[in-house]
C-alpha positions in Angstrom: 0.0 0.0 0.0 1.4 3.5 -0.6 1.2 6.1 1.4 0.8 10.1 0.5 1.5 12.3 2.8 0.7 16.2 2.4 3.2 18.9 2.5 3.2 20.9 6.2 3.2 24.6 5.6 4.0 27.4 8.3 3.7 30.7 8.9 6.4 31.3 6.8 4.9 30.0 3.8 1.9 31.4 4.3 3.9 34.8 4.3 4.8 34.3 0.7 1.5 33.1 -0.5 -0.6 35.7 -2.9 -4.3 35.8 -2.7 -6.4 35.2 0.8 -5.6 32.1 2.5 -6.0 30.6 6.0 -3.3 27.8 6.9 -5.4 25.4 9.9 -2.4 22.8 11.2 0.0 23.4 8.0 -2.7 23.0 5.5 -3.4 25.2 3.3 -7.2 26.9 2.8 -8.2 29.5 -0.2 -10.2 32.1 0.8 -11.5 32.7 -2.7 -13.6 33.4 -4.3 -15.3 36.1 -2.2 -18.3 35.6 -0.4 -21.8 36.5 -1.4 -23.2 39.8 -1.1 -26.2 38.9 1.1 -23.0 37.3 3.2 -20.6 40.5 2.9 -24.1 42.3 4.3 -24.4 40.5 7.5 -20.7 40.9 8.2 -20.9 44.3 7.4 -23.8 44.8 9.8 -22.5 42.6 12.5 -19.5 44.9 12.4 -21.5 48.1 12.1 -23.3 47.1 15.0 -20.8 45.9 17.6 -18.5 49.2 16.7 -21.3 51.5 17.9 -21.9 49.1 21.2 -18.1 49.5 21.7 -17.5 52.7 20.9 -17.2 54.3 24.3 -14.8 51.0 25.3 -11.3 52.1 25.3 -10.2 48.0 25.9 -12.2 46.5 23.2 -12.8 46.8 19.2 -14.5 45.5 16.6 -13.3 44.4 13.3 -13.9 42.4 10.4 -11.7 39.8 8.9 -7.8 39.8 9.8 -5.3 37.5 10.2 -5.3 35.9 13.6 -1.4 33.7 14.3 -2.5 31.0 16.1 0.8 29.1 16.1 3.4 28.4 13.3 1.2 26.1 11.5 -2.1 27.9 12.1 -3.3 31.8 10.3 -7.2 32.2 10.6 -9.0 35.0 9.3 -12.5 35.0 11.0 -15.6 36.8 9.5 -16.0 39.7 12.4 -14.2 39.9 15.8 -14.1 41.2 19.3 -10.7 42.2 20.3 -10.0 43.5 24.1 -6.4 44.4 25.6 -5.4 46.7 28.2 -3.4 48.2 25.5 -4.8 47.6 22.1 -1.8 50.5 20.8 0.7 48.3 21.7 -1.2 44.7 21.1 -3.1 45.2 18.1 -2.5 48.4 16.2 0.9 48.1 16.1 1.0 44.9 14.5 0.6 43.4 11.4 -1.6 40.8 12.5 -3.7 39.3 15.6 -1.5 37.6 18.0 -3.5 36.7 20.6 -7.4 35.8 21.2 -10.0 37.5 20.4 -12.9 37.3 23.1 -15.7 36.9 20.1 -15.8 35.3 16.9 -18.5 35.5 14.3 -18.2 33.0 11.5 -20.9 33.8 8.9 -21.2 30.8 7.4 -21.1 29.9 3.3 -21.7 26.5 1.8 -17.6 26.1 0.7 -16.6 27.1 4.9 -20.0 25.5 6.5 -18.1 22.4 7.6 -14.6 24.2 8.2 -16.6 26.4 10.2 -18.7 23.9 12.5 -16.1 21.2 13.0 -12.3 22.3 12.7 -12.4 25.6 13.4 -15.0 25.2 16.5 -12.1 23.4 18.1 -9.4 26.0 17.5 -11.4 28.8 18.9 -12.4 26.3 21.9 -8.5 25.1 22.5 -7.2 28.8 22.2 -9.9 30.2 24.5 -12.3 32.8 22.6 -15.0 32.9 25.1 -17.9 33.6 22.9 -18.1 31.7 19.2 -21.0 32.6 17.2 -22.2 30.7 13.8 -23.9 32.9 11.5 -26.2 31.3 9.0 -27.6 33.8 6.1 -29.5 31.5 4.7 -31.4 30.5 7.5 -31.6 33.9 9.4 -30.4 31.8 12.3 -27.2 32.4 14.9 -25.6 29.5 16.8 -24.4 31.4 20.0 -21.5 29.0 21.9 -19.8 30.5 25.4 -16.6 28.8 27.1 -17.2 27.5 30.0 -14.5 25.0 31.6 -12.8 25.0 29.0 -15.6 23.6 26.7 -18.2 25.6 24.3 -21.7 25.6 25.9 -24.7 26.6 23.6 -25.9 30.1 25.0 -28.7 30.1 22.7 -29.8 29.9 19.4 -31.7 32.6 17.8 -34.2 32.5 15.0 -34.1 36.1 12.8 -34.3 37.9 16.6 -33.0 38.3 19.6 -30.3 39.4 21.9 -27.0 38.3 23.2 -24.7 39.9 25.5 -21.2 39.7 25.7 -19.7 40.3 29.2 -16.1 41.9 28.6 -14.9 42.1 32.1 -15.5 45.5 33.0 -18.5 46.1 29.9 -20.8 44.6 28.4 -22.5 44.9 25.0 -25.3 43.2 23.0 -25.9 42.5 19.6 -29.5 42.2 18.3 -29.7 40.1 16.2 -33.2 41.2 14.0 -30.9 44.3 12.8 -28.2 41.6 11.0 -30.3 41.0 8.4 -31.2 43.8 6.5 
């Protein structure tokens, strides 16, 4: 019987790659072509909305998709994130990428990422500790909202065109509604 084994890429490689690509435990993963428009919208809004919840935070951001080093072998780049640091100057802006965990992640999910999404990338976020992990399905209006507890995602709810979740940032807390995503 032969056996094929896959080249391992690193961060390295990834470096020199052109195009959009996230590298999950030294495989590669092309982040082309773009997503859909009705999926670019409810990033957009998610985005839109968590900036004016934070905007008063001087700890805590939102942004949309950039490239998060998880470890030499591992570059995500989620949909929308929540970043907080006592010094996001010196931890974030200053840098060419994420190096640490975010506390949220949105993943709007798209037919070619669906599974990536759900299974492998479910675990990361649960090993590297993002407390709050949320699935965003456009097709189904629905949102899949997981918190860390013990080390080990929880469903906090699962929401159905509507409703609310709040994240607890240590010293803040914001909400996102979720009927104002869609449109």
């Amino acid at each position: 019987m032969k056996v094929k084994l896959l080249p391992h890429y690193t961060l390295e490689d990834w470096e020199n790659w052109e195009g959009r690509w996230e590298l999950i435990e030294g495989i590669p993963y092309a982040m082309s072509p773009l997503p859909t428009p009705k999926h670019q919208l409810v990033s957009t809004n998610i985005a839109r909305l968590l900036a004016q919840e934070l905007e008063e935070c001087e700890k805590c951001v939102s942004l949309i998709s950039i490239d998060w080093v998880v470890s030499e072998d591992t570059v995500l780049e989620p949909d929308n994130l929540i970043v907080c640091s006592e010094d996001l100057e010196r931890d974030l802006f200053s840098k060419k990428r994420l190096e640490f965990p975010p506390v949220a992640v949105f993943e709007v999910l798209s037919p070619s990422t669906r599974e990536k999404d759900r299974i492998t990338k479910f675990q990361i976020y649960e090993e590297q500790g993002v407390k709050y992990y949320l699935m965003v399905d456009p097709d189904t209006e629905e949102v899949e909202a997981y918190e860390l507890k013990n080390g080990k995602y929880e469903l906090a709810g699962k929401f159905q065109r509507e409703g609310e979740f709040l994240f607890d940032l240590d010293d803040r807390r914001a909400k996102l509604n979720f009927s104002n995503i869609w449109r």
